[in-house]
N, CA, C and O atoms as a MOPAC input file, in Angstrom:
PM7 MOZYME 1SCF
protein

 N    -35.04800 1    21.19000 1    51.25100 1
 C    -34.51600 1    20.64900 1    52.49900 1
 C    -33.78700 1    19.33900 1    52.22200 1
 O    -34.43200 1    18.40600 1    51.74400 1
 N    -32.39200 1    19.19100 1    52.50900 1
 C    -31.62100 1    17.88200 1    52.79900 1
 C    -32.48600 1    16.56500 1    53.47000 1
 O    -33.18800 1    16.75300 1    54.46300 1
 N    -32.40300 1    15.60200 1    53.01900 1
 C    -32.67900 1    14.32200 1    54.47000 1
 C    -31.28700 1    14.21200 1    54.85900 1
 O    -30.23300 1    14.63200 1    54.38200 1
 N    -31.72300 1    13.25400 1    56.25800 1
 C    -30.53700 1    13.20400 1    57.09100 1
 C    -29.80000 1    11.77300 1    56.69700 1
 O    -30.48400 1    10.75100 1    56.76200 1
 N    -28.24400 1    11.68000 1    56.24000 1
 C    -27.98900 1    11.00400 1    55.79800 1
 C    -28.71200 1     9.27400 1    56.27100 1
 O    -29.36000 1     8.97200 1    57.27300 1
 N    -28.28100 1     8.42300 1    55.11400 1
 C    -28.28400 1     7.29000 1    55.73300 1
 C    -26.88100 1     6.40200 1    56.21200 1
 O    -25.67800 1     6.59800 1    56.03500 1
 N    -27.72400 1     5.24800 1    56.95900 1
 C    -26.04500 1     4.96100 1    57.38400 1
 C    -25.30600 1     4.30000 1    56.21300 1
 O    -24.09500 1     4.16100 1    56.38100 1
 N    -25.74300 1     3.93900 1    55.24300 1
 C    -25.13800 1     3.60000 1    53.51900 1
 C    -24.09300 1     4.86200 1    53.40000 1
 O    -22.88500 1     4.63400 1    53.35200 1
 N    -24.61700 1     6.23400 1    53.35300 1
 C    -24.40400 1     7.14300 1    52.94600 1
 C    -23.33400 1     7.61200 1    53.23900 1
 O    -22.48900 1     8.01400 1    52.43900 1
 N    -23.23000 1     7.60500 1    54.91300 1
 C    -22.76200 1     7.59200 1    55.61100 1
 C    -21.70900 1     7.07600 1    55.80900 1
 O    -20.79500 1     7.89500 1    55.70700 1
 N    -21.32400 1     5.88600 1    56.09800 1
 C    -20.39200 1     4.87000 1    55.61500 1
 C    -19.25400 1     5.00700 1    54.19400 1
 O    -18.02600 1     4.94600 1    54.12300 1
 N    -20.62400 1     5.27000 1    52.89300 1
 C    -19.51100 1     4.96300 1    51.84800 1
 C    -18.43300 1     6.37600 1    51.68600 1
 O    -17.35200 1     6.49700 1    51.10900 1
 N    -19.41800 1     7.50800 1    52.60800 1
 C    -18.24000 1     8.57500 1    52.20000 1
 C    -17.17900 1     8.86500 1    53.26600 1
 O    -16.30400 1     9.73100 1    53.24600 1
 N    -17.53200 1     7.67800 1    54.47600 1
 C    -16.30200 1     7.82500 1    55.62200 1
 C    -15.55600 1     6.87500 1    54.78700 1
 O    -14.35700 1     7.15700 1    54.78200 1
 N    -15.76400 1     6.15000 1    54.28900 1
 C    -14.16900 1     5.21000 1    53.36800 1
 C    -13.91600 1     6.01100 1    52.28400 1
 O    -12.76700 1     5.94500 1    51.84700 1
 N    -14.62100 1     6.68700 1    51.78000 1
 C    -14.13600 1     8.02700 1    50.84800 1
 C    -12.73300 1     8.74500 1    51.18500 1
 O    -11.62700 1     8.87000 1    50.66100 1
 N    -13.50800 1     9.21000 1    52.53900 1
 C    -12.42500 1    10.16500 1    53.41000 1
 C    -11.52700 1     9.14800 1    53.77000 1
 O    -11.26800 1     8.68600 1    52.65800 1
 N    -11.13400 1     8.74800 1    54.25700 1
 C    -10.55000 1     7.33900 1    54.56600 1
 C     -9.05200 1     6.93500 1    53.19200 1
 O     -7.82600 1     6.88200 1    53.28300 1
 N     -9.85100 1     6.77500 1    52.27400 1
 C     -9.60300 1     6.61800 1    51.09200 1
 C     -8.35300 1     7.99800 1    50.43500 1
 O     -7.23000 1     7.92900 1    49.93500 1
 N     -9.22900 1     9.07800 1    50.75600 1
 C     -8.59900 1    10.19100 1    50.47600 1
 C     -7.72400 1    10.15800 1    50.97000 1
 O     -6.70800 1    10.09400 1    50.27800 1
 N     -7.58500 1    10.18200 1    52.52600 1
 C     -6.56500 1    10.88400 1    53.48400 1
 C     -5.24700 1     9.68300 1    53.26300 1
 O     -4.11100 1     9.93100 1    53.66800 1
 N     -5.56000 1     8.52400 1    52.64700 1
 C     -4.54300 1     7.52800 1    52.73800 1
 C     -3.86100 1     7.31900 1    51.50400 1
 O     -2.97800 1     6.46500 1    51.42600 1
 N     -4.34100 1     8.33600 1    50.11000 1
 C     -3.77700 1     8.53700 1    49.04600 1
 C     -3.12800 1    10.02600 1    48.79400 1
 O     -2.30500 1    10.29400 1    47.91800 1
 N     -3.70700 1    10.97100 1    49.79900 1
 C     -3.01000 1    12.10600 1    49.67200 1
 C     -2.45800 1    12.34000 1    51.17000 1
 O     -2.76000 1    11.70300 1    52.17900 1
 N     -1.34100 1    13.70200 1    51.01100 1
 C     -0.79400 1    13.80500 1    51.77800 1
 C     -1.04800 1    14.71900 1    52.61300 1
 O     -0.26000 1    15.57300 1    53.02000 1
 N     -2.97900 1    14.47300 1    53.11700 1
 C     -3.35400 1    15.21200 1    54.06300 1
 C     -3.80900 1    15.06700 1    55.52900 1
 O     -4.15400 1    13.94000 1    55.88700 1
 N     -3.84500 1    15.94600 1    56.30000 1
 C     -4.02200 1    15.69700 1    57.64500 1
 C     -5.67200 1    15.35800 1    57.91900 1
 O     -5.98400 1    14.37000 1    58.58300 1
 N     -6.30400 1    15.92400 1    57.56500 1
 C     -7.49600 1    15.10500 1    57.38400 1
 C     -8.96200 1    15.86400 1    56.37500 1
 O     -8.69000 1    16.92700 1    55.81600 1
 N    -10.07700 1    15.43700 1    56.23000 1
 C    -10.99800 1    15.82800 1    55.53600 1
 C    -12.53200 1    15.84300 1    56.18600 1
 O    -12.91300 1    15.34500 1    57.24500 1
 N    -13.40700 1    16.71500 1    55.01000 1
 C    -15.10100 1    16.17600 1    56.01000 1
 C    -15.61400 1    16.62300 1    54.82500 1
 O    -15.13000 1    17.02100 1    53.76600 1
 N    -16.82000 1    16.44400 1    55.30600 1
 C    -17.70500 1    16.85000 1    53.92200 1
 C    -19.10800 1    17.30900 1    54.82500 1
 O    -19.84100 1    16.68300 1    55.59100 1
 N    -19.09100 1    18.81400 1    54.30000 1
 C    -20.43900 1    19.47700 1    55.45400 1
 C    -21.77400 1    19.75600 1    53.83200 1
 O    -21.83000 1    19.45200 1    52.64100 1
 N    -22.36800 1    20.28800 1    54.56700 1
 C    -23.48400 1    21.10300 1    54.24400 1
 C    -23.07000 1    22.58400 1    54.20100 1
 O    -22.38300 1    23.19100 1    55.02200 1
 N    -23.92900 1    23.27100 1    52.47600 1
 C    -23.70300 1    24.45100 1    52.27100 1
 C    -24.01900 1    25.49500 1    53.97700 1
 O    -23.42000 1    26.49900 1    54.36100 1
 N    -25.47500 1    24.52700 1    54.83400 1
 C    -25.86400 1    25.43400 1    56.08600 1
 C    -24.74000 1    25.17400 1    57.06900 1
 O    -24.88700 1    25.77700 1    58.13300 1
 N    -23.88900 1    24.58600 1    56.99300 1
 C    -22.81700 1    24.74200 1    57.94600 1
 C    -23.30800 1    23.30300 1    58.68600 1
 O    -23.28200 1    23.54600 1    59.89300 1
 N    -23.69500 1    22.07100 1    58.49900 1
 C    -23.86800 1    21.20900 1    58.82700 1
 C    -22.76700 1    20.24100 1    58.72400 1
 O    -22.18500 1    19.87900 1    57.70100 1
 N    -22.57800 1    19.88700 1    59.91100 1
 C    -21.25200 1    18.24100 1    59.61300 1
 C    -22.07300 1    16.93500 1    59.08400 1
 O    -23.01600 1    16.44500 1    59.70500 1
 N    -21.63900 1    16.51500 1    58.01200 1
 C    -22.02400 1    14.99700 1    57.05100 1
 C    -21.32800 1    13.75900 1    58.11800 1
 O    -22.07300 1    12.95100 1    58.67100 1
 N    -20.00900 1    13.73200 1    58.29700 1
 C    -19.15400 1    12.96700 1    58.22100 1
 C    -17.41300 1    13.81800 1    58.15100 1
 O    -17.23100 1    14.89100 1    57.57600 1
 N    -16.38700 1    13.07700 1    58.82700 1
 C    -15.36100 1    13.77400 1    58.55600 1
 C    -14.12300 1    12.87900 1    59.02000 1
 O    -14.56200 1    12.19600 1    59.94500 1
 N    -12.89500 1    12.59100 1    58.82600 1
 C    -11.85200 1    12.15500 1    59.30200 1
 C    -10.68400 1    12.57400 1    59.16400 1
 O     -9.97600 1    12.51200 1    58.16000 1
 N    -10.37400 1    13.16900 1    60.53900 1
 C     -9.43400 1    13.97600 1    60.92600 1
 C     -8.39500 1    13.08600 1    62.29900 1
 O     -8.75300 1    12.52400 1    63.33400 1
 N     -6.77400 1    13.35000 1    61.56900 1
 C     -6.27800 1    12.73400 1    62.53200 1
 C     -6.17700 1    13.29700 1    64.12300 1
 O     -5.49000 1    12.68900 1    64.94400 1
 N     -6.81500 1    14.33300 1    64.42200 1
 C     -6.39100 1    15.24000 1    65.67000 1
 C     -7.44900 1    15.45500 1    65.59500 1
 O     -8.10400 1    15.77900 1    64.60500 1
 N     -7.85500 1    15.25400 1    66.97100 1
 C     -9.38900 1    16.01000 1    67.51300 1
 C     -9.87800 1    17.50700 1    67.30500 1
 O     -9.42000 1    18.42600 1    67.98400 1
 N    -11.07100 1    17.73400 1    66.08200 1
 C    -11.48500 1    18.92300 1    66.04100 1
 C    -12.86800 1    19.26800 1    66.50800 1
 O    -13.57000 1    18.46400 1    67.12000 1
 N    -13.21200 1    20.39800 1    66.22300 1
 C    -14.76400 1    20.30400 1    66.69200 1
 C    -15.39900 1    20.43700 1    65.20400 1
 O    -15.41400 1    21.35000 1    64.37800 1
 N    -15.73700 1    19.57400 1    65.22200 1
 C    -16.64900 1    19.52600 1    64.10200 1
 C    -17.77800 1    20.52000 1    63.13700 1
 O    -17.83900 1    20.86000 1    61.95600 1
 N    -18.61200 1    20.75400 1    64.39400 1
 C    -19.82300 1    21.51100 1    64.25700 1
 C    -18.98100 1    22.81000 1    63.76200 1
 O    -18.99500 1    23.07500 1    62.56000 1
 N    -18.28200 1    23.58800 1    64.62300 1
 C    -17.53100 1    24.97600 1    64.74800 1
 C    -16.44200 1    24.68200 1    63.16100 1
 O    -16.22000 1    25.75100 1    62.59200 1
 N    -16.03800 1    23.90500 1    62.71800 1
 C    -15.21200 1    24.33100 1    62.03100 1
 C    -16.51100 1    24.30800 1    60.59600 1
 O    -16.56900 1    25.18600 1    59.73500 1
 N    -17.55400 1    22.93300 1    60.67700 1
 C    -18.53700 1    23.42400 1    59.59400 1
 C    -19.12200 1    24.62700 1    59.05500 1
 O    -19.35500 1    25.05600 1    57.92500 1
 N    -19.32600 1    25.14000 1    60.56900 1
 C    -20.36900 1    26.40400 1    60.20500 1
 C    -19.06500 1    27.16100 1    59.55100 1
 O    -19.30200 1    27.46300 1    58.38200 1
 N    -17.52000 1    27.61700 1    60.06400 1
 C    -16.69200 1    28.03400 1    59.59700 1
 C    -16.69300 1    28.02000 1    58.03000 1
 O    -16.72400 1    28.91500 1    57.18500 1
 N    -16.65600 1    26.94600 1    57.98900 1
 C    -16.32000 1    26.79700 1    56.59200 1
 C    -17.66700 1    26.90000 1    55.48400 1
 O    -17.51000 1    27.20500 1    54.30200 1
 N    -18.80200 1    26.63500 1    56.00800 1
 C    -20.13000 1    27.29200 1    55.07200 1
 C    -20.02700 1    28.67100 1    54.93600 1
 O    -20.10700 1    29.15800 1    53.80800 1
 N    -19.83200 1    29.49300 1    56.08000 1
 C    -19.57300 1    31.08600 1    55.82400 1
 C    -18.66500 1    31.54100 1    55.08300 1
 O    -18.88900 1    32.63800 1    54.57000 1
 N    -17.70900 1    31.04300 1    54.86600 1
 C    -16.60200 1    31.08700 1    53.93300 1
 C    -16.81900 1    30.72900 1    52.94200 1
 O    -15.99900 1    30.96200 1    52.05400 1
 N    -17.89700 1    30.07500 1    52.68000 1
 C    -17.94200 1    29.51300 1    51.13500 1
 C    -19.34900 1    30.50900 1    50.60200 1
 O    -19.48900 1    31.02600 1    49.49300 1
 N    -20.27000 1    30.56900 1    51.75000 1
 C    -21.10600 1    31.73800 1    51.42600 1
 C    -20.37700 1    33.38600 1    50.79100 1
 O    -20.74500 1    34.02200 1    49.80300 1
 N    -19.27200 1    33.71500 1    51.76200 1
 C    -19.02300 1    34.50900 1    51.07200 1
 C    -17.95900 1    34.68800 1    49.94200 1
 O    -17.56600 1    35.70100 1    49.36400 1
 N    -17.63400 1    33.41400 1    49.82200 1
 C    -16.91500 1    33.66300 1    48.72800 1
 C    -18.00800 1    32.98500 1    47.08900 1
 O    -17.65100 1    33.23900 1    45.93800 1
 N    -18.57800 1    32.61200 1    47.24100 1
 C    -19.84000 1    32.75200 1    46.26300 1
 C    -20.26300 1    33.89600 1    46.08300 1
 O    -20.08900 1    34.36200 1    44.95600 1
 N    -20.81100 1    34.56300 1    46.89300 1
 C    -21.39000 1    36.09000 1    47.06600 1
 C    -20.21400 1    36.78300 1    46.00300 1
 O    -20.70600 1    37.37700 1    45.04400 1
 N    -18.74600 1    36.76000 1    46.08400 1
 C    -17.41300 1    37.73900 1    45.91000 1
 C    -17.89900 1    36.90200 1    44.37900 1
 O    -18.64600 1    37.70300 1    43.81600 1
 N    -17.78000 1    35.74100 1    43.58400 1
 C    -17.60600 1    35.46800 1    42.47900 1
 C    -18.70400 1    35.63300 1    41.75500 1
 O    -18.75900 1    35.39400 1    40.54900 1
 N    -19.93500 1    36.17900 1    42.66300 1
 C    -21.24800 1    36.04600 1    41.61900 1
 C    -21.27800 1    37.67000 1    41.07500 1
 O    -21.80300 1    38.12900 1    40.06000 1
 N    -20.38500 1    38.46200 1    42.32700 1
 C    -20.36900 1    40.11500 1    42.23700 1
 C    -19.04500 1    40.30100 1    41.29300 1
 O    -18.91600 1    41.50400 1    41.06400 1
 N    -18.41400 1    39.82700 1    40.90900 1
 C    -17.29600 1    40.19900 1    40.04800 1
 C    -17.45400 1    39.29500 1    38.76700 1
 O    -16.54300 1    39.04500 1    37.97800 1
 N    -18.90700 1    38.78900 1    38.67400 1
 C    -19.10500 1    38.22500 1    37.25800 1
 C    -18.06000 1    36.87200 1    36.63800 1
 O    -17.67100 1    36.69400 1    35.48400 1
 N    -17.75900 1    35.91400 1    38.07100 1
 C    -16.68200 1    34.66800 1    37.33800 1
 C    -17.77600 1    33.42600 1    37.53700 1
 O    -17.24800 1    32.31700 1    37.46200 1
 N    -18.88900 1    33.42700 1    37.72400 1
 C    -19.44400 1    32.42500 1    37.10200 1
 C    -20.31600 1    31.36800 1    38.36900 1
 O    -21.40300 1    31.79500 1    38.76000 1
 N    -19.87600 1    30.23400 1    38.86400 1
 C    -19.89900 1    29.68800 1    40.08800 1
 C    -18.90500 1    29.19500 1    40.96600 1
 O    -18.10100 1    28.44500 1    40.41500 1
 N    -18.69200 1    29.43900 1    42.40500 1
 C    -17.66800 1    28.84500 1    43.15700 1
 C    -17.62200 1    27.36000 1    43.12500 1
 O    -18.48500 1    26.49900 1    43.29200 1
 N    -16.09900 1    27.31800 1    42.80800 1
 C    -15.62000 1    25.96300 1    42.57600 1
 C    -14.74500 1    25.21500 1    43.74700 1
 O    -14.80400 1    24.15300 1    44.36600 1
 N    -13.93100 1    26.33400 1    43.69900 1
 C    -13.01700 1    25.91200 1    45.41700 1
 C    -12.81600 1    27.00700 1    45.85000 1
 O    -13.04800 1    28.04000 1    45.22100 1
 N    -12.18600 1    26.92900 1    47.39700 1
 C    -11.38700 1    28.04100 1    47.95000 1
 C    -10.01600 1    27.54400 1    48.56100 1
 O    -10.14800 1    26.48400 1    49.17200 1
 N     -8.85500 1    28.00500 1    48.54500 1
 C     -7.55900 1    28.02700 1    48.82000 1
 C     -7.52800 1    28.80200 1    50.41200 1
 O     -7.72100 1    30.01600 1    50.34800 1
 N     -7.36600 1    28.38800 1    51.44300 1
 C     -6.79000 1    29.27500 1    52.45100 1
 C     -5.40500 1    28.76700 1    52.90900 1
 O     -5.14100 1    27.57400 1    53.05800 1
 N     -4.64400 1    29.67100 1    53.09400 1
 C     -2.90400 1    28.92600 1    53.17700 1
 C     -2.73400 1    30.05200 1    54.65700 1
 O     -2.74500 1    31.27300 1    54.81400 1
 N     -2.56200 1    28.68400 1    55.67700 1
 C     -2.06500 1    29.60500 1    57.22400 1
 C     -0.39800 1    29.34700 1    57.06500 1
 O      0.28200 1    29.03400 1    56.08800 1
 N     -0.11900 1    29.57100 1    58.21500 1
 C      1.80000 1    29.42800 1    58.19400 1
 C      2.05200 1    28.10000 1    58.18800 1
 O      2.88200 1    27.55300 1    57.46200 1
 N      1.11800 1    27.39200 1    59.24700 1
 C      1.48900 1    25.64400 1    59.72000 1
 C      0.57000 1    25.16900 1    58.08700 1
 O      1.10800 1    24.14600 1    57.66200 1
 N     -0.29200 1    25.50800 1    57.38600 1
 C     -0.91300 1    24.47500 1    56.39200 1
 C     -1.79000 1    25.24400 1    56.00100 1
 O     -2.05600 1    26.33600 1    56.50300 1
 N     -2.55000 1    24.50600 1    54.65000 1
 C     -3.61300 1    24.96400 1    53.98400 1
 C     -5.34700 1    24.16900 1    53.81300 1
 O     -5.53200 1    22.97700 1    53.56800 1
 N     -6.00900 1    24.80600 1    53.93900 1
 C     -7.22900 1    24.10700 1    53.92600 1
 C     -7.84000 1    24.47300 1    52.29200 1
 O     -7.79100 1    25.51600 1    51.64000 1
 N     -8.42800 1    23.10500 1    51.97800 1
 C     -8.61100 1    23.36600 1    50.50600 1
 C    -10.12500 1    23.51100 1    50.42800 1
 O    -10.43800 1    22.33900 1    50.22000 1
 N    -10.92000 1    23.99000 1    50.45200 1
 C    -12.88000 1    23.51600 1    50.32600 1
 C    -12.67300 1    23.39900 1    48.59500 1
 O    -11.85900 1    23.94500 1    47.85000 1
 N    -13.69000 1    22.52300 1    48.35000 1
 C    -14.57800 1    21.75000 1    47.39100 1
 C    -15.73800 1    22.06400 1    47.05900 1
 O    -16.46100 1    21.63400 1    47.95700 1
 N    -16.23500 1    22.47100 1    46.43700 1
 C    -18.05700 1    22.67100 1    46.17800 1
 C    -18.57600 1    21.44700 1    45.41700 1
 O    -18.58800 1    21.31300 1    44.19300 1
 N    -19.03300 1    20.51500 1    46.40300 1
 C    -20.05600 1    19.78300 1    45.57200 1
 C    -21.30500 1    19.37600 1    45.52900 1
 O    -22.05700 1    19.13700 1    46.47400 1
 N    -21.59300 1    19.27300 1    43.84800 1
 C    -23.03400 1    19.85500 1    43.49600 1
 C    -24.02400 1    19.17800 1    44.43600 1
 O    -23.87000 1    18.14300 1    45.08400 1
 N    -25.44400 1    20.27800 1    44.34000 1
 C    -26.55800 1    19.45500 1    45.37900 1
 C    -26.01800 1    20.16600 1    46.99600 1
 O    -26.55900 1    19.82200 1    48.04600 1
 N    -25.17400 1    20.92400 1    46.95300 1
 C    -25.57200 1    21.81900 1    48.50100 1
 C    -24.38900 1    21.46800 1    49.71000 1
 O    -24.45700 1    21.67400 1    50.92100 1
 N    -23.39800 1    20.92100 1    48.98200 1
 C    -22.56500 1    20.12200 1    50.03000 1
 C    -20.80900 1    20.83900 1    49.45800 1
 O    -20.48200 1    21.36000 1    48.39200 1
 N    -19.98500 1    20.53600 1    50.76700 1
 C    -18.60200 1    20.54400 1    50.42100 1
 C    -17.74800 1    20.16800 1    51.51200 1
 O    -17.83900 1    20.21700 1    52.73800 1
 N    -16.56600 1    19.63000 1    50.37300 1
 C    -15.57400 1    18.81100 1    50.88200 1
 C    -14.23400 1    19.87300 1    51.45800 1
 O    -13.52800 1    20.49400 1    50.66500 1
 N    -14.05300 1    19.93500 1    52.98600 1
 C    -13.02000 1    20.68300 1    53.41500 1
 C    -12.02400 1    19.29000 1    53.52600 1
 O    -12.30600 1    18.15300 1    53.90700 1
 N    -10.56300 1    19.95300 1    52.96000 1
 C     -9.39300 1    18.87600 1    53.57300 1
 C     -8.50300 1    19.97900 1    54.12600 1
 O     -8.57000 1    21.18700 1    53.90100 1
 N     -7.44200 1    19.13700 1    55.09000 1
 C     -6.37400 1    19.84300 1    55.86300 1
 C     -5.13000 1    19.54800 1    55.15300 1
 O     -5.16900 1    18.42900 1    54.64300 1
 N     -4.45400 1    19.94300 1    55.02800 1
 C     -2.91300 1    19.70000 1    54.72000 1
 C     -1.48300 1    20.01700 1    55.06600 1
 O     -1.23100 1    20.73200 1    54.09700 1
 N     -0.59200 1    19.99300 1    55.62700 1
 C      0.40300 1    20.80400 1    56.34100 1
 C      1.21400 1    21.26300 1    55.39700 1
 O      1.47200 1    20.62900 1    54.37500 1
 N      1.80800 1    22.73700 1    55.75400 1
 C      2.92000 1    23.45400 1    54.80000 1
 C      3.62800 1    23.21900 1    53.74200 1
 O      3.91000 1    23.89800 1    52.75500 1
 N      4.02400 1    21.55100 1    54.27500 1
 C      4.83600 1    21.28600 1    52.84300 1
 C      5.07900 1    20.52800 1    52.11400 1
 O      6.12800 1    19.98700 1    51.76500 1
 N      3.47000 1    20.40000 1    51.66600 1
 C      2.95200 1    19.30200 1    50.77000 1
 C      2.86600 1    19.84600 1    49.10100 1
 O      2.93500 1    21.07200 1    49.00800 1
 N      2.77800 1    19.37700 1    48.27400 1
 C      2.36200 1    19.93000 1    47.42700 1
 C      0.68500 1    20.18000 1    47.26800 1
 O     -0.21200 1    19.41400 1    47.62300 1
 N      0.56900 1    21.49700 1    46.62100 1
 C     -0.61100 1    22.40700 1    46.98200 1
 C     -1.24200 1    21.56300 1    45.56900 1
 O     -2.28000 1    20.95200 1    45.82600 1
 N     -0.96400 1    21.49500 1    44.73400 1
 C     -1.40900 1    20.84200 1    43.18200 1
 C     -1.95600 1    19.25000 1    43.30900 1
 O     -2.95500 1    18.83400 1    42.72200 1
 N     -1.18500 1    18.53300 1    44.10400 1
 C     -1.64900 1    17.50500 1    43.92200 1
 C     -2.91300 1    16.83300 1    45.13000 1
 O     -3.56300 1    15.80800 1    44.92700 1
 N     -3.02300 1    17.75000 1    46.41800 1
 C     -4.01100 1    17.80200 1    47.22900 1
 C     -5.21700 1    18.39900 1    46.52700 1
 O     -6.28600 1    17.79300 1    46.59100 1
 N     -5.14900 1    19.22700 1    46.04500 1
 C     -6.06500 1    20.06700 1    45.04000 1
 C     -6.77700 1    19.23400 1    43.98900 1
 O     -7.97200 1    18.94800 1    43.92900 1
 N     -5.92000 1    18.95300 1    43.28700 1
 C     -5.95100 1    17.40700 1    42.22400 1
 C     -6.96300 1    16.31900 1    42.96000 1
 O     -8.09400 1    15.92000 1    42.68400 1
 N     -6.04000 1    16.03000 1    44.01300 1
 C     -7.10700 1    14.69400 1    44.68500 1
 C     -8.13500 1    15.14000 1    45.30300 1
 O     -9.02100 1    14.30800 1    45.49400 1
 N     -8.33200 1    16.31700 1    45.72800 1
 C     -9.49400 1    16.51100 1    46.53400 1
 C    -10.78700 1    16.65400 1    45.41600 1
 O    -11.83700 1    16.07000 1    45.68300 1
 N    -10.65700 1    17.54700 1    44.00900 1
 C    -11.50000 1    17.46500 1    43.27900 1
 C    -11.83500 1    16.43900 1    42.72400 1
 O    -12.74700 1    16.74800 1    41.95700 1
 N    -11.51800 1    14.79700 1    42.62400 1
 C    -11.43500 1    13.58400 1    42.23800 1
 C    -12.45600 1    13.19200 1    43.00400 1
 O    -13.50400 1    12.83900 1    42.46300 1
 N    -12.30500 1    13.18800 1    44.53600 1
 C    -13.01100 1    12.64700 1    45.64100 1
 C    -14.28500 1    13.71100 1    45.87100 1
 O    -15.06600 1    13.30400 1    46.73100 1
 N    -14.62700 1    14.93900 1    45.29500 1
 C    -15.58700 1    15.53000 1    45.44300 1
 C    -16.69800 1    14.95100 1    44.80100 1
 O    -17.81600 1    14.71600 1    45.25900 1
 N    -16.16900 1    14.72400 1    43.51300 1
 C    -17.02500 1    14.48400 1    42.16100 1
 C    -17.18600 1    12.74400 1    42.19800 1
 O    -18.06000 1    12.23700 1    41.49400 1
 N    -16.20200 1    11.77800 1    43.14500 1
 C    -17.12000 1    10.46000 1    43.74900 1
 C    -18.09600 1    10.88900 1    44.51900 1
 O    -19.18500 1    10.41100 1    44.20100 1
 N    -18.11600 1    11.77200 1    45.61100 1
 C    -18.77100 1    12.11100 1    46.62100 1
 C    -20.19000 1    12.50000 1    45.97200 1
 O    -21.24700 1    12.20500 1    46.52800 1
 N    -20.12400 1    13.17800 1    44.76700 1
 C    -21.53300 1    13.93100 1    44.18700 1
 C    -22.28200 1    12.63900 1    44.16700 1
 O    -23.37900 1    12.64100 1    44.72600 1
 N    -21.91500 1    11.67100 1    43.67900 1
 C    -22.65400 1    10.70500 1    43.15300 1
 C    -23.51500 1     9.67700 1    44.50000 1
 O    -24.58400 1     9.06700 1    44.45600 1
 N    -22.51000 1     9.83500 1    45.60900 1
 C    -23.32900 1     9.00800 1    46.52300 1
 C    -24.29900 1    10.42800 1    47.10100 1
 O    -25.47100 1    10.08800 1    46.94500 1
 N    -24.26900 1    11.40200 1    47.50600 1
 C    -24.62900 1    12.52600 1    47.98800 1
 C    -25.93100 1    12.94900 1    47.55600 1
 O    -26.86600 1    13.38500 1    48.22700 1
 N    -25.77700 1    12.63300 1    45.63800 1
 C    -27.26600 1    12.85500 1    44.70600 1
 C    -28.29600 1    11.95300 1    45.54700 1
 O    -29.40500 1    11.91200 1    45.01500 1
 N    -28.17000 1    11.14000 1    46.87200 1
 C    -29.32200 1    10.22100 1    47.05500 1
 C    -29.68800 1    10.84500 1    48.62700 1
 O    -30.27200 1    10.25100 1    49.53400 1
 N    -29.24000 1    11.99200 1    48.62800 1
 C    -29.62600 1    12.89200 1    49.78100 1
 C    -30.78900 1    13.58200 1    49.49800 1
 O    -31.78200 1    13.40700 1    50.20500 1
 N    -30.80100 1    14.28400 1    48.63200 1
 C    -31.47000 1    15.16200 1    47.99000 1
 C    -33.01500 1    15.10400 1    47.54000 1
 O    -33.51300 1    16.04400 1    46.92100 1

């Protein structure tokens, strides 16, 4: 079982996101729980939080499930690309992941790039969840 963040915790990974969204060229980020739980998130446009978490845990549930059944090892990220933008998820270690937003016509490499940078800061404050 997770504890519930602290406000340390809390804090250092909203300037994370913060951090992120003001070095890359994305619309915004969060960082949930594998159970579909919201951590924290900063998004420039009002979303629902809760609904897009659980979204995005099921999606990462089953795409774990797809890489453990075709023998590639452990899920690392997932790529979803709509018409208006792409959402990138993150797996990071200890039960957690980092969703970011990005619009159409950004480069896909270097959001990708930064988002795995800011996952693997994130592990380190996150290990004091656990």
């Amino acid at each position: 079982m997770l504890n519930a963040p602290s406000e340390d915790v809390t804090e250092q990974l909203k300037m994370m996101l913060r951090d992120l969204s003001n070095r890359s060229p994305i619309l915004g980020a969060a960082v949930f729980s594998v159970e579909g739980l919201p951590l924290v998130s900063y998004f420039h446009a009002s979303v629902e939080e809760a609904s897009i978490a659980a979204m995005v845990a099921s999606i990462q549930s089953v795409g774990q499930l797809a890489v453990r059944e075709l023998r590639q090892g452990d899920l690392k990220a997932i790529i979803i690309q709509g018409t208006l933008g792409t959402i990138v998820v993150i797996s990071i270690p200890d039960a957690y992941l980092l969703a970011v937003t990005s619009p159409e016509n950004v480069k896909l490499g270097l959001v990708f790039n930064d988002a795995k940078v800011y996952a693997k800061k994130m592990s380190g404050v996150l290990r004091r969840l656990v």
